[in-house]
C-alpha positions as CSV (number, residue, x, y, z in Angstrom):
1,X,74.4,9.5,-3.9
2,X,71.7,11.3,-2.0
3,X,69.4,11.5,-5.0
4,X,69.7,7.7,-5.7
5,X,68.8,7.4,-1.6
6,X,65.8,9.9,-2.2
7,X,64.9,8.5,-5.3
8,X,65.1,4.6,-3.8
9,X,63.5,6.3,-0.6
10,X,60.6,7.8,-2.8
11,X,59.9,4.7,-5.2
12,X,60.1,2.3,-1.6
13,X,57.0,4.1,-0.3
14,X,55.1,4.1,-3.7
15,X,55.4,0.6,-3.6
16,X,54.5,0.3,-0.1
17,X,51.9,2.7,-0.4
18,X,50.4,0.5,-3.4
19,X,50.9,-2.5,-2.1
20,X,48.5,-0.9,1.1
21,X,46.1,0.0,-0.8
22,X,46.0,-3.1,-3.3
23,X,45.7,-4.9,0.5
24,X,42.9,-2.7,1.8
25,X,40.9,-2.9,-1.8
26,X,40.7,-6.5,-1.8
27,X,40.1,-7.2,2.3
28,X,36.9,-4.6,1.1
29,X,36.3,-6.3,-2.2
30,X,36.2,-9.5,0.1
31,X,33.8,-9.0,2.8
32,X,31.2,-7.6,0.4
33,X,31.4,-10.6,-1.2
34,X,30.7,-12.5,1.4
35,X,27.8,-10.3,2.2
36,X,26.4,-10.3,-1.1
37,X,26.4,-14.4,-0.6
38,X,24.8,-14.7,2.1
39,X,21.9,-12.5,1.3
40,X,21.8,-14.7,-1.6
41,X,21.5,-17.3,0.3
42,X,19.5,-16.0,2.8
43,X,16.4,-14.7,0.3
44,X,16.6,-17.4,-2.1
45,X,16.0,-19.9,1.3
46,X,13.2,-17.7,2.4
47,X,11.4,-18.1,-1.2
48,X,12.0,-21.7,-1.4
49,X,10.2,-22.0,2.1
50,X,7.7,-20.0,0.9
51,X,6.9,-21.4,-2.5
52,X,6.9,-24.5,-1.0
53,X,3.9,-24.0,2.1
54,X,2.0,-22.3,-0.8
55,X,2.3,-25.7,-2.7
56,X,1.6,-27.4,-0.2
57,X,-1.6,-25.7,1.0
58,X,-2.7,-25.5,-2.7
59,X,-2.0,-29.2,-2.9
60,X,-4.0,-29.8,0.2
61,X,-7.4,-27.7,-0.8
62,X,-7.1,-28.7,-4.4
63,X,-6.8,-25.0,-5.6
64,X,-5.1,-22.2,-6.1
65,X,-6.0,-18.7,-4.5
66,X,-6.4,-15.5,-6.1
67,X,-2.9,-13.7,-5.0
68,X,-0.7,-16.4,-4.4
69,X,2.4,-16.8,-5.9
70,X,5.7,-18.7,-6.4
71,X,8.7,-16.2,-5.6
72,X,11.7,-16.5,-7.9
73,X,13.0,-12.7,-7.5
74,X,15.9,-13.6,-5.0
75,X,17.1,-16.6,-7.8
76,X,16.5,-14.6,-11.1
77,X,18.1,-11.5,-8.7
78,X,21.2,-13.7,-7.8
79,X,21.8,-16.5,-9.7
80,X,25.3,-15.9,-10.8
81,X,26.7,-15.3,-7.4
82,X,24.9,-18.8,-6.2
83,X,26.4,-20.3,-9.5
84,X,29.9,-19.1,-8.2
85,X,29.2,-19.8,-4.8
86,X,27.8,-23.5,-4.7
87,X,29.3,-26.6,-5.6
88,X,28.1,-27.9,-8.9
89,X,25.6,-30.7,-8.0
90,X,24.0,-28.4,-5.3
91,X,23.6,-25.7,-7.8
92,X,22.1,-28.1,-10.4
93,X,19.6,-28.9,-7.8
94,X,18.9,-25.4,-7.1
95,X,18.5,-24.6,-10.8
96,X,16.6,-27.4,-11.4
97,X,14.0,-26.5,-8.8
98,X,14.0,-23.0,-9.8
99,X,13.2,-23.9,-13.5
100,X,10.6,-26.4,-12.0
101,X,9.1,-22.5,-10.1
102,X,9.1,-20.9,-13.3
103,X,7.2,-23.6,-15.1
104,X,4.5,-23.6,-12.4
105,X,4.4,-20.7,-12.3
106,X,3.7,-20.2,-15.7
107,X,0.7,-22.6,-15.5
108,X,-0.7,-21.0,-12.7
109,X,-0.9,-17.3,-13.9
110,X,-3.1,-18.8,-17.1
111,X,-6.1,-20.2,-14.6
112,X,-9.2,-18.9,-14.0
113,X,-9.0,-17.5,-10.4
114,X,-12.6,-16.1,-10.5
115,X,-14.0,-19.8,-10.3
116,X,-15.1,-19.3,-7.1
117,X,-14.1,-18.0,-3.7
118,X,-11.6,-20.6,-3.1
119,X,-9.7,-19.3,-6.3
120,X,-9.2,-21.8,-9.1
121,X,-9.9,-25.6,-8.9
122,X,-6.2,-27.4,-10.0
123,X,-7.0,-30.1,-12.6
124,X,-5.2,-33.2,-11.5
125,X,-2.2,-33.0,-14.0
126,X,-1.6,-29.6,-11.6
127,X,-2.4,-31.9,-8.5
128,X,0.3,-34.0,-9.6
129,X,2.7,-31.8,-10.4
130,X,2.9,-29.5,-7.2
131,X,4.0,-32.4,-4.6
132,X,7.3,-33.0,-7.3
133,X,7.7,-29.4,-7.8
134,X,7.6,-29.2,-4.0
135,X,10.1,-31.9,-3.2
136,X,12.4,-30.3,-5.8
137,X,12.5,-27.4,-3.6
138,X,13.1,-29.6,-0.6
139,X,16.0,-31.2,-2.2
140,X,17.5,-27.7,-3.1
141,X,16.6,-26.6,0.1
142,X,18.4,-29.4,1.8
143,X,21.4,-28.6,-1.0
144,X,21.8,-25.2,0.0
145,X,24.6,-23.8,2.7
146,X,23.2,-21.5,5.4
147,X,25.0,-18.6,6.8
148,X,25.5,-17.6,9.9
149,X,22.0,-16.3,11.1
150,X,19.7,-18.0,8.5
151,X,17.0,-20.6,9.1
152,X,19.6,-23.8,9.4
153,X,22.1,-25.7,8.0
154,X,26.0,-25.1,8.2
155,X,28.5,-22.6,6.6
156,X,28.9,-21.4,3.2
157,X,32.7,-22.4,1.2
């Protein structure tokens, strides 16, 4: 009778012991996926912001400078932790402007930037296409859930 009270004793405290740690893995697991969100978050806010001003001053002088460029490391960097994180129409307008970056930016990198001193004049198909580039990253911008200590906007889910 005192083994079986040892032995019940013993396997209690496994359980309890792996139930413990079970707990403490996940609470861990948890929080550094909530970090790893918002940074997400966070940096591909900050690139939007940017990408957009640099549109926007390109659209306003009519070209594009020698060194400027549309960032897209934060989305290519965490795209499947925004895909799991937003809701589906949000991240369809976050994609959407991303692949609208990528596009540009594939244009841009095949101009001439020695034109001139004011980098490379933008042929008006370019002209055109930077103010609808630029309000698809307002829209995903608007779309996006700010965390706690980022540039607006309310809560991430």
């Amino acid at each position: 009778m005192t083994a079986l009270v040892s032995t019940g004793g013993a396997l209690l405290g496994v359980l309890i012991g792996g139930l413990l740690s079970w707990l403490l893995q996940w609470l861990t697991e948890s929080r550094h996926q909530r970090a790893l969100v918002r940074a997400a978050l966070r940096l591909t806010e900050v690139e939007l912001l940017e990408a957009s001003e640099s549109l926007k001053k390109a659209a306003d002088a009519g070209y594009w400078k020698e060194g400027t460029t549309l960032p897209t490391g934060a989305w290519h960097a965490y795209r499947e932790v925004l895909a799991v994180t937003l809701a589906p129409s949000d991240w369809g307008t976050l994609a959407e402007a991303a692949i609208a970056l990528d596009h540009l930016n594939a244009r841009l990198t095949r101009l001439d930037l020695a034109q001139g001193p004011q980098g490379a004049k933008l042929s008006q198909q370019l002209l055109d296409e930077l103010p609808r580039t630029r309000d698809r990253l307002q829209a995903a911008l608007k779309s996006l859930p700010a965390p706690a200590g980022c540039l607006g906007g309310s809560e991430p889910p």
